[in-house]
C-alpha positions in Angstrom: 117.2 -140.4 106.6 116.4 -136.9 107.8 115.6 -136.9 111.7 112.2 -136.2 112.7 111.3 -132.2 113.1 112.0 -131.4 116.9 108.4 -131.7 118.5 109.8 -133.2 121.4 111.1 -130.4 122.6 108.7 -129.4 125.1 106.9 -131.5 127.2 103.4 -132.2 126.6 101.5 -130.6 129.8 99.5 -134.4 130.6 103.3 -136.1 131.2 104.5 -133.0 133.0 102.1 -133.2 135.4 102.2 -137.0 135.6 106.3 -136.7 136.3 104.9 -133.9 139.0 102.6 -136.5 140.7 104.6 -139.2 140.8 107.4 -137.1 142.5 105.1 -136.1 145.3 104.0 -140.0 145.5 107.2 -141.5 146.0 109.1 -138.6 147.9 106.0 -138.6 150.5 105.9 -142.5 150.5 110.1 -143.2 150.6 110.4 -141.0 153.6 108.4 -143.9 155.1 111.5 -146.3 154.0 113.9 -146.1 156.7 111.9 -144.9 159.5 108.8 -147.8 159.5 111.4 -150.4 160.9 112.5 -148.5 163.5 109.0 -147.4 164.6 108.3 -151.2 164.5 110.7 -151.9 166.5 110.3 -149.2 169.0 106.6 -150.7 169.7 107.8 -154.1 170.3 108.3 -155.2 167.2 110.8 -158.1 166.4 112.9 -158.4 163.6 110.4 -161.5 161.9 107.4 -159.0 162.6 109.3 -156.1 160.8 110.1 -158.6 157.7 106.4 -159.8 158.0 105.1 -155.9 157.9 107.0 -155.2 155.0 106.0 -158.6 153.8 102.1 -157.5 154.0 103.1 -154.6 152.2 104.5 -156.4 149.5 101.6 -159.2 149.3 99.0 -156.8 148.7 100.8 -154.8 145.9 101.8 -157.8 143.9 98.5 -159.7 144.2 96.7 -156.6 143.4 98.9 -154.6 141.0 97.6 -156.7 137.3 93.8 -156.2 138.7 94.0 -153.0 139.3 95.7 -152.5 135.9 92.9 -153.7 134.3 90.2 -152.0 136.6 92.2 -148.8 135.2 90.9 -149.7 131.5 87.6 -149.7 132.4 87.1 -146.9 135.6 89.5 -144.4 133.7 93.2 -143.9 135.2 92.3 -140.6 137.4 90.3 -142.6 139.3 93.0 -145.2 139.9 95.8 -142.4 140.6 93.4 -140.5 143.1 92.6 -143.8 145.1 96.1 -144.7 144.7 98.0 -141.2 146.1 94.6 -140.9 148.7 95.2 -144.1 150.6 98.7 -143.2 150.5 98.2 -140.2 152.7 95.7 -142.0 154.6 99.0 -144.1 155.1 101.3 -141.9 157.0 98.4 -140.0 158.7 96.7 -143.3 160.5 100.9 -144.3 161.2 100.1 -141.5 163.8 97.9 -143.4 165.7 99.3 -147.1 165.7 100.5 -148.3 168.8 101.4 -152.2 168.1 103.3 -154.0 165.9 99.8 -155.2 164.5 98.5 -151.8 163.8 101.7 -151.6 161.6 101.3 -154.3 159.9 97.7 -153.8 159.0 98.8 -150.3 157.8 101.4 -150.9 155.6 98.8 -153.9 154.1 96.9 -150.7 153.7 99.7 -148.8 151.8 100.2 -151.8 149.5 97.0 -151.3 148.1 97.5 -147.6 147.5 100.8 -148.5 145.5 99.5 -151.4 143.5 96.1 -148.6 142.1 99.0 -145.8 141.6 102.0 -147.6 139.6 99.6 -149.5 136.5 97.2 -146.7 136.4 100.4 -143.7 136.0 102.2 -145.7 134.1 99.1 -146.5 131.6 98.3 -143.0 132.0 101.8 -141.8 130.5 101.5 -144.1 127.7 97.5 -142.5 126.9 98.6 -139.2 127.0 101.9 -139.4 125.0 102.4 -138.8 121.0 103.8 -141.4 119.3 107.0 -139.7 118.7 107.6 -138.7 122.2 107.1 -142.1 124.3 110.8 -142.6 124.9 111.1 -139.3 126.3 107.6 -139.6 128.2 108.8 -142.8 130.4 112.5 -141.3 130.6 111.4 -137.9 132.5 108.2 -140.1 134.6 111.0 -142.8 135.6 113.6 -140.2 136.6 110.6 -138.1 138.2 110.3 -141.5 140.7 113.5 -142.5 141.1 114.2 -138.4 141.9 111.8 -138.9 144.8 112.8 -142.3 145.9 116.2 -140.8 146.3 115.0 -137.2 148.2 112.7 -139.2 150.3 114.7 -141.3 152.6 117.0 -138.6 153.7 114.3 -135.9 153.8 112.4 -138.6 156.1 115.5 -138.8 158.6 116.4 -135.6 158.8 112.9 -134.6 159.5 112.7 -137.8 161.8 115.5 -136.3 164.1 112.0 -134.3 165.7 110.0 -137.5 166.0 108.5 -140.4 164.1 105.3 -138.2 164.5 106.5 -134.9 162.5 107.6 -136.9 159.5 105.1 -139.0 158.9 102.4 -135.6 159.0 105.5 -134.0 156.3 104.5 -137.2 154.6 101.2 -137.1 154.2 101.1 -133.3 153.6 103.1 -133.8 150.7 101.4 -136.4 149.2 97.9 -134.7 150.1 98.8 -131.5 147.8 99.4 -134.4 144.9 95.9 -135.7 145.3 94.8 -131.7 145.4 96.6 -131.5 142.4 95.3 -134.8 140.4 92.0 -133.6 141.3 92.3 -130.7 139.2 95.0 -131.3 136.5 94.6 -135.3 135.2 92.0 -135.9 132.7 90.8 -139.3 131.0 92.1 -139.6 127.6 89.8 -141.8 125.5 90.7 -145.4 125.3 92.4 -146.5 122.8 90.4 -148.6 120.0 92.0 -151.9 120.9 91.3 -151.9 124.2 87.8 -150.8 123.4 87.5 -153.6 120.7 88.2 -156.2 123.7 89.1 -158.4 120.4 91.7 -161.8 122.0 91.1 -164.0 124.3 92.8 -163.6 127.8 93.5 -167.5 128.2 95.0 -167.7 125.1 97.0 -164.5 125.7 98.5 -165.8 129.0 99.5 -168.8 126.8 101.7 -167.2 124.5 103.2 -164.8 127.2 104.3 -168.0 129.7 105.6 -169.6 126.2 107.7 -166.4 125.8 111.5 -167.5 127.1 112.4 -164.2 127.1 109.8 -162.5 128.9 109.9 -165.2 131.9 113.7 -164.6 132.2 112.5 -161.1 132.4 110.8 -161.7 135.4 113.3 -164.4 136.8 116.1 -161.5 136.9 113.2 -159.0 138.1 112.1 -161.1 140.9 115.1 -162.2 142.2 116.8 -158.8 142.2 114.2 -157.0 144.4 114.4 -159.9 146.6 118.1 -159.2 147.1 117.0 -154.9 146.6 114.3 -155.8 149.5 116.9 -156.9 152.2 118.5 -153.5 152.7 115.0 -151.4 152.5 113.5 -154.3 155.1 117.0 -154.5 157.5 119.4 -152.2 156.4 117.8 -149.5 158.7 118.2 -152.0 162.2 121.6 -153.1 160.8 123.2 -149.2 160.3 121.4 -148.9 163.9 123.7 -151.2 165.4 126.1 -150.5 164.2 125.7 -147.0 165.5 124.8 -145.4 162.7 122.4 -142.4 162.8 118.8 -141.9 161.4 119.6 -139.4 159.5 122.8 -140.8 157.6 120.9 -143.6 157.4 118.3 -142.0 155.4 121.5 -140.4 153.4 122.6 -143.9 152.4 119.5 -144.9 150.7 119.2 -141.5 149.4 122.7 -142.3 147.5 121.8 -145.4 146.5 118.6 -143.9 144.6 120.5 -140.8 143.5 122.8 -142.4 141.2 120.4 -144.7 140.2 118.3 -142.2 139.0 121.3 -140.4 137.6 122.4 -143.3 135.6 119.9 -144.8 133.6 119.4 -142.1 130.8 123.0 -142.4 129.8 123.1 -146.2 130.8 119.5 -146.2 128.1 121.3 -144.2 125.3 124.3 -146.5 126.0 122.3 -149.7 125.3 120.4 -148.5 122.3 123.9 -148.2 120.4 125.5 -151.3 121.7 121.6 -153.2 121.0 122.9 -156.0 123.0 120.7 -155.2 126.1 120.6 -159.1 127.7 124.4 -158.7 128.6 123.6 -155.7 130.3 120.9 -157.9 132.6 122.9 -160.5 133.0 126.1 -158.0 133.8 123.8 -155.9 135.6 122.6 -158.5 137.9 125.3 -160.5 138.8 127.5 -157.1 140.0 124.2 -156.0 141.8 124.1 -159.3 143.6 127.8 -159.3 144.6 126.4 -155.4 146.3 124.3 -157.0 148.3 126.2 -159.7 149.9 128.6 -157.2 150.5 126.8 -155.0 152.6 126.7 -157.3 155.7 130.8 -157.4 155.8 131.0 -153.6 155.8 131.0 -151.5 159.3 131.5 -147.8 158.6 129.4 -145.1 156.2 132.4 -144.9 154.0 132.1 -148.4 152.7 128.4 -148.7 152.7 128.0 -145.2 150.7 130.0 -147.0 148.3 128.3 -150.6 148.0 124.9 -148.1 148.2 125.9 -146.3 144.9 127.0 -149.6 143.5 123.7 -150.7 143.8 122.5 -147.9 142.5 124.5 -147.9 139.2 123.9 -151.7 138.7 120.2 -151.7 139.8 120.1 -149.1 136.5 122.0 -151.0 134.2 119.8 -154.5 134.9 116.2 -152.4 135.4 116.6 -150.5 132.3 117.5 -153.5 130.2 114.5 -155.3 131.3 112.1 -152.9 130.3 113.3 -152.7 127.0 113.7 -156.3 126.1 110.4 -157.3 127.9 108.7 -154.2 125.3 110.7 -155.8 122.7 109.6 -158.9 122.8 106.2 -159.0 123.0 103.6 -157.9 120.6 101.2 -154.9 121.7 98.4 -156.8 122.8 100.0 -159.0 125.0 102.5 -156.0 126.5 100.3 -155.2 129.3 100.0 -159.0 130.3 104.0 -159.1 130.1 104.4 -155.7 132.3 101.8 -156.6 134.7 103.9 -159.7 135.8 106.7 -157.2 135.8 105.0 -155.1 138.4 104.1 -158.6 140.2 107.3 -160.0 140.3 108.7 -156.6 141.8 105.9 -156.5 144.9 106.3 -160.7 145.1 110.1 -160.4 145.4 109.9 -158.0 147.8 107.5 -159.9 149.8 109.5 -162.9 150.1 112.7 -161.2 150.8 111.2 -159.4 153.8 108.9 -162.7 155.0 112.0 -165.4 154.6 115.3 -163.3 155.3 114.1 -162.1 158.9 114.4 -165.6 159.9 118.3 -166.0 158.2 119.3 -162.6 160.1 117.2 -163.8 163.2 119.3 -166.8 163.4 122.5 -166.3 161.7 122.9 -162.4 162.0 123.1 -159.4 159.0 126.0 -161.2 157.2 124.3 -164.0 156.6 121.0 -162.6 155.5 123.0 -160.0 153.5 124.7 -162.7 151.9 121.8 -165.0 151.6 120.0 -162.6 149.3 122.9 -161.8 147.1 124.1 -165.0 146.6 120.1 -165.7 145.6 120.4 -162.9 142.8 123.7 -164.2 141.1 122.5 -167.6 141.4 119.1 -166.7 139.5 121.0 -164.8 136.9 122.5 -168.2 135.8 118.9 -169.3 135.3 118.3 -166.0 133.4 121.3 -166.7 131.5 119.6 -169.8 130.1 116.4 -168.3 129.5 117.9 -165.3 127.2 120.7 -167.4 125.3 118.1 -169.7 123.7 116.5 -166.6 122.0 119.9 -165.3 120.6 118.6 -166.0 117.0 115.8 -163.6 117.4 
């Protein structure tokens, strides 16, 4: 069979500036990452209330992420994306004016919502305003557009930091500010597709077939329990380099690794998996090594050591999050696929939450070893679970 004529060759403008947007959302938003804690704690805050901030982050993205998914359908994505990348910037510029813990916390509750209206509404928005034959490219260049920004934020946050908590967090908002200057101008509305205008299916029966779906909830098993192992270092990693004397700025150079190669990694890792077509090892491969990562962390004491466990995570985080996107699109029929990857987006924010809300008390107690450890040994033990879930659907 001939391939298809080369149409793909240039990027259609709507995706270019979607992959734009979405690099000033998270590059603004991740310099946030490893400076919040320490803020926190530099206003009193305890290592429970930093978990619980970042916990009231997480709550409010992963109980609002599937509505707001579906209030995109019906307001149009622009306005989801604007309200989204607004509050946002609202974000780090009221940050400049908190002056307790709570003001934090109430915040970054704040911030949750911006996410949880930004990531359905951008992601639908791709999928609207791509041809068919492009779609694989459109969500390659908008997921390396956000993993590019996840890994420039951190360390442009701490280097920036090293002149106050105040000047980064204006850097923050201004950059996120000309992205909402810019969605003003540039995103349009592309007309709804005809099934979701024909509002044919019935949304009990839908939820039905998606919980009776073993691969889709061993999706979510391996989602939710890897960001609740990947939301230990963003939530403590920061005090932990801190004591052990580790400096903002290298600090934010360690995340910024960690996002780096995992942004680096998953087009080949993709291309890789499309001609092996067995993608569930890769989860289950994926996980377990990315879990192992993790409980490491707490036993290492230098940079050398940690910028290596960082890009391990990095590499593994792409080998199990790629997989899991394809399967979960694989498995589901269309009309159900928003159902599936709205519990995707849940279980992200959800594991997140608990990993901030429950693992403060381990580290509290026990120390960063033990919390480190806590949350890998969580991941690999899930994967077993996931294990189960995927090998019963071999046959498909």
């Amino acid at each position: 069979m001939n391939p298809p004529p080369a149409t793909g060759a240039k990027i259609p403008t709507p995706i270019l500036i979607a992959c734009v947007l979405t690099l000033f959302l998270y590059l603004g938003a991740y310099m946030r990452l490893p400076l919040v804690p320490l803020f926190a704690k530099g206003l009193g805050a305890s290592t429970v209330d930093v978990g619980m901030i970042n916990a009231g982050f997480m709550l409010a993205a992963a109980a609002l992420a599937l509505p707001l998914g579906l209030l995109s359908d019906r307001l149009g994505r622009k306005r989801l994306i604007l309200a989204g990348m607004g509050i946002s910037c609202l974000t780090s510029l009221i940050l400049l004016v908190a002056r307790t813990p709570l003001h934090v916390g109430l915040i970054y509750l704040f911030s949750g919502i911006g996410l949880a209206c930004f990531s359905p509404a951008m992601m639908s928005h791709v999928g609207d305003s791509s041809p068919p034959n492009f779609l694989g490219r459109a969500y390659g260049w908008y997921t390396s557009a956000l993993y590019l920004g996840m890994a420039l934020g951190p360390g442009l946050g701490g280097v920036v930091a090293a002149k106050g908590f105040g000047t980064a967090f204006a850097v923050s908002a201004a950059i996120i500010g000309a992205g909402v200057i810019l969605a003003g101008f540039r995103v349009g509305n592309p007309a709804p597709s005809a099934q979701r205008l024909s509002g044919d299916g019935n949304l009990r029966s839908d939820f039905g077939e998606i919980l009776r779906n073993r691969v889709v909830l061993g999706c979510w098993l391996a989602t939710f329990f890897s960001t609740y192992a990947w939301g230990s270092l963003f939530a403590f990693f920061p005090l932990y380099a801190r004591d052990l004397g580790i400096s903002i700025p290298q600090t934010g150079l360690i995340f910024t690794t960690q996002a780096g190669v995992n942004a680096l990694c998953r087009i080949p890792i993709g291309h890789f998996q499309d001609r092996t077509r067995d993608r569930r090892s890769f989860i289950l491969w994926g996980n377990a090594l990315f879990g192992l990562c993790i409980a490491l962390t707490g036993m290492s004491r230098g940079p050398l050591p940690l910028y290596l466990l960082f890009a391990g995570v990095g590499a593994t985080m792409a080998v199990t999050f790629t997989a899991v996107g394809a399967v979960l699109s694989e498995s589901v029929v269309t009309r159900v696929r928003g159902l599936a990857m709205g519990g995707y987006n849940t279980c992200i924010y959800g594991g997140f939450m608990a990993s901030a809300a429950t693992l403060g008390f381990v580290i509290q107690r026990m120390g960063y070893t033990a919390g480190f450890a806590v949350a890998g040994l969580s991941c690999a033990v899930a994967t077993a679970g996931v294990a189960v879930l995927l090998s019963r659907t071999r046959g498909d």
